[in-house]
C-alpha positions as CSV (number, residue, x, y, z in Angstrom):
1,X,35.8,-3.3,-22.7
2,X,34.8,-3.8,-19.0
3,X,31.5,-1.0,-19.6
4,X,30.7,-3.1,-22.7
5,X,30.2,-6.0,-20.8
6,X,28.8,-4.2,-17.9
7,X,26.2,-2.6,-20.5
8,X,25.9,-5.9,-22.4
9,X,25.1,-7.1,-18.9
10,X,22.5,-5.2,-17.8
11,X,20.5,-5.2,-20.9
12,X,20.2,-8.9,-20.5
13,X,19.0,-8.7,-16.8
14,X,16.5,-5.8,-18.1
15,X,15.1,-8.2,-21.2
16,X,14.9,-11.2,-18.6
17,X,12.7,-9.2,-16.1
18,X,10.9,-7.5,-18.6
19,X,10.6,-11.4,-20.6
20,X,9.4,-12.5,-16.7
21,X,7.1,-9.5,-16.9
22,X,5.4,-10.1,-19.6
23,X,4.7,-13.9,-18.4
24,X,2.4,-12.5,-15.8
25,X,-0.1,-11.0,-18.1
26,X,-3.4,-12.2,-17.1
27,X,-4.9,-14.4,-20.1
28,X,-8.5,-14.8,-18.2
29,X,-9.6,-11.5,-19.9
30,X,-11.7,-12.2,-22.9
31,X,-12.7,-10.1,-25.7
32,X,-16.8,-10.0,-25.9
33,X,-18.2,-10.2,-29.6
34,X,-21.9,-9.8,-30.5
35,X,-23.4,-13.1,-31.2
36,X,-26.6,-13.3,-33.0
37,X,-28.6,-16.2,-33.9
38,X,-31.8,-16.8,-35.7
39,X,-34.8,-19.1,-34.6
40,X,-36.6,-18.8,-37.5
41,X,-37.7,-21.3,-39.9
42,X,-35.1,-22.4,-43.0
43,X,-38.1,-23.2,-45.3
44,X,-41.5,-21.7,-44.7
45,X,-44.6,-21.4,-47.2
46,X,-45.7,-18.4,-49.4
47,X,-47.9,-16.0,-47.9
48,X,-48.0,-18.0,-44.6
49,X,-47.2,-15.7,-41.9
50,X,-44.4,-17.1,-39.1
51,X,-43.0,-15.7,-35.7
52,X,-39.3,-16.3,-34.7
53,X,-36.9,-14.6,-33.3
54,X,-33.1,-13.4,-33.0
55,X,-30.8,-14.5,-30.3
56,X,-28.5,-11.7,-29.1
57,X,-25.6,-11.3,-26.9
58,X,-23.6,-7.9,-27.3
59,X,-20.6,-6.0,-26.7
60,X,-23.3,-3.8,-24.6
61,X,-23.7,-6.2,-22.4
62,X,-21.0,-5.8,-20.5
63,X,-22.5,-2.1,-19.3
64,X,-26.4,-3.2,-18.8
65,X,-28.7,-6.4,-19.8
66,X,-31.9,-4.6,-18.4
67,X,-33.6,-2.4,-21.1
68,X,-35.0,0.9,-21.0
69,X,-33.9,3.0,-17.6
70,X,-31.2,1.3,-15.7
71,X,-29.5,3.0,-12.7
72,X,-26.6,4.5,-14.8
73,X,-27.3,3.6,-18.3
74,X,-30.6,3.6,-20.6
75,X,-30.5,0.9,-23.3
76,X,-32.3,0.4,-26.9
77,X,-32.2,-2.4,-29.0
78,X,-33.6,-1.7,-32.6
79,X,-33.4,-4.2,-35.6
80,X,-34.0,-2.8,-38.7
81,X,-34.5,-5.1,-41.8
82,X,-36.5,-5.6,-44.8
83,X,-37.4,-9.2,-46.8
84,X,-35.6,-9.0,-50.0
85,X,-33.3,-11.7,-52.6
86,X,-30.1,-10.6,-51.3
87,X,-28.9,-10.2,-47.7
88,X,-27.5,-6.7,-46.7
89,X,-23.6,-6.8,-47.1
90,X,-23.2,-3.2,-45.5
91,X,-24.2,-1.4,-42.4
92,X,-25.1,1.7,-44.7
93,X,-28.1,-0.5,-46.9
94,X,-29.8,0.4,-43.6
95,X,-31.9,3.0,-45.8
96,X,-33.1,0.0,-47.6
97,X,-35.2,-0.9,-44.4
98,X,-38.8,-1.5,-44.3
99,X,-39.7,-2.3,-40.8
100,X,-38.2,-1.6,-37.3
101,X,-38.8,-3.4,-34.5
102,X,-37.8,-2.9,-31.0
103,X,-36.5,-5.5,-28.5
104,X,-38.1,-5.8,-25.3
105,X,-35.2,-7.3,-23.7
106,X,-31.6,-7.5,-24.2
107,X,-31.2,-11.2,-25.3
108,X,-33.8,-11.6,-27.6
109,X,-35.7,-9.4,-30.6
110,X,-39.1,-11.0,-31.4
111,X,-40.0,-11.3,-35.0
112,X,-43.3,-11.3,-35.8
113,X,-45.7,-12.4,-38.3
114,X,-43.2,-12.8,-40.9
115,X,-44.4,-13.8,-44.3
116,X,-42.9,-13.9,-47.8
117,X,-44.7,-13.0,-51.0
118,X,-42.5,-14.4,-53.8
119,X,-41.3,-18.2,-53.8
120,X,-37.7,-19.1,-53.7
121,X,-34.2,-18.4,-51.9
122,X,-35.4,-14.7,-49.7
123,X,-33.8,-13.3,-47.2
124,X,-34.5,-11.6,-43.6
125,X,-32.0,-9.0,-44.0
126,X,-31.1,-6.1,-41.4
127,X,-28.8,-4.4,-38.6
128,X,-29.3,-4.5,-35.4
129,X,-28.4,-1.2,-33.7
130,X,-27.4,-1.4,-30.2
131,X,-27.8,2.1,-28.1
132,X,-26.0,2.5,-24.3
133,X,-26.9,6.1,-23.1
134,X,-24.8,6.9,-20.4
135,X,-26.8,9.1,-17.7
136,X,-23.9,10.9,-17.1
137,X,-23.7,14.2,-18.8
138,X,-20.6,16.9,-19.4
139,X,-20.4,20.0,-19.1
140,X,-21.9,20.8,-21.9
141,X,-24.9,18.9,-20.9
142,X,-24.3,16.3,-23.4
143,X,-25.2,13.0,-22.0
144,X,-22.3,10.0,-24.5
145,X,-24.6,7.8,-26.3
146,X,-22.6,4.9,-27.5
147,X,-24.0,2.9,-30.6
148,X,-22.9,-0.7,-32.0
149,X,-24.1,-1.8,-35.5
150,X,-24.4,-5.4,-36.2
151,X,-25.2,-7.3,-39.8
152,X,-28.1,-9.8,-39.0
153,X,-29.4,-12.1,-41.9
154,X,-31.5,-14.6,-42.5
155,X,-31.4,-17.2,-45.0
156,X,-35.1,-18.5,-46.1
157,X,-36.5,-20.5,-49.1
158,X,-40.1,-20.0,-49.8
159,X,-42.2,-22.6,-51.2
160,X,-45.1,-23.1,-52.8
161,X,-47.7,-24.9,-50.3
């Protein structure tokens, strides 16, 4: 009876400091998301061409914001989308792509000279592929490449003028 108690005892003083522990867990840490937003027109006219752009903030982001060559890390940001009547609901419709275009910095991919040829609800639909080559390389001689896919669509009614 007295090692039951003794047992029973220290088990509670282990689950209080490992309760007291677990308090000290540092919340400040927060989990980065990619974030993209369109500037691009809701409503534009048929066959009028328009310029926009994507707003972007990615889990890369965390590694390197500068594009191209960076001291430890070269970076590539690629959206790949095509105008259509249905948005993209997977990152494999990729192969439905019509146009590429490549970001020049890491916040922002420019759209250009965007116009729609048939009138009603049309959407800018596409993936933004995110690319972090680490200029590190194993023994191999394999340098990691790490990728992130992203859904980015658009929403756009076409009018007549």
């Amino acid at each position: 009876m007295k090692k039951e108690i003794v047992l029973m005892g220290a088990t509670l003083i282990s689950l209080f400091f490992l309760h007291l522990s677990c308090k000290k867990i540092d919340n400040s840490t927060s989990v980065i998301e990619n974030e993209y937003k369109f500037v691009f027109p809701d409503t534009v006219i048929v066959n009028k061409k328009y310029n926009g752009k994507i707003i972007y903030e990615g889990l890369m982001d965390s590694l390197t914001t500068k594009m191209g060559r960076d001291k430890s890390v070269n970076r590539f940001i690629l959206y790949s989308y095509t105008k259509s009547k249905y948005p993209f609901r997977d990152i494999t419709e990729i192969s439905k792509s019509t146009d590429t275009i490549m970001a020049l910095e890491s916040s922002s991919i420019d759209l250009l000279n965007i116009s729609f040829s048939k009138t009603g609800v049309n959407y800018i639909s596409g993936i933004i592929n995110d690319n972090v080559i680490l200029n590190e390389v194993d023994k191999n001689g394999m340098a990691k490449v790490i990728v992130n896919n992203l859904l980015a669509n658009h929403k756009v009614i076409v009018i007549e003028n």
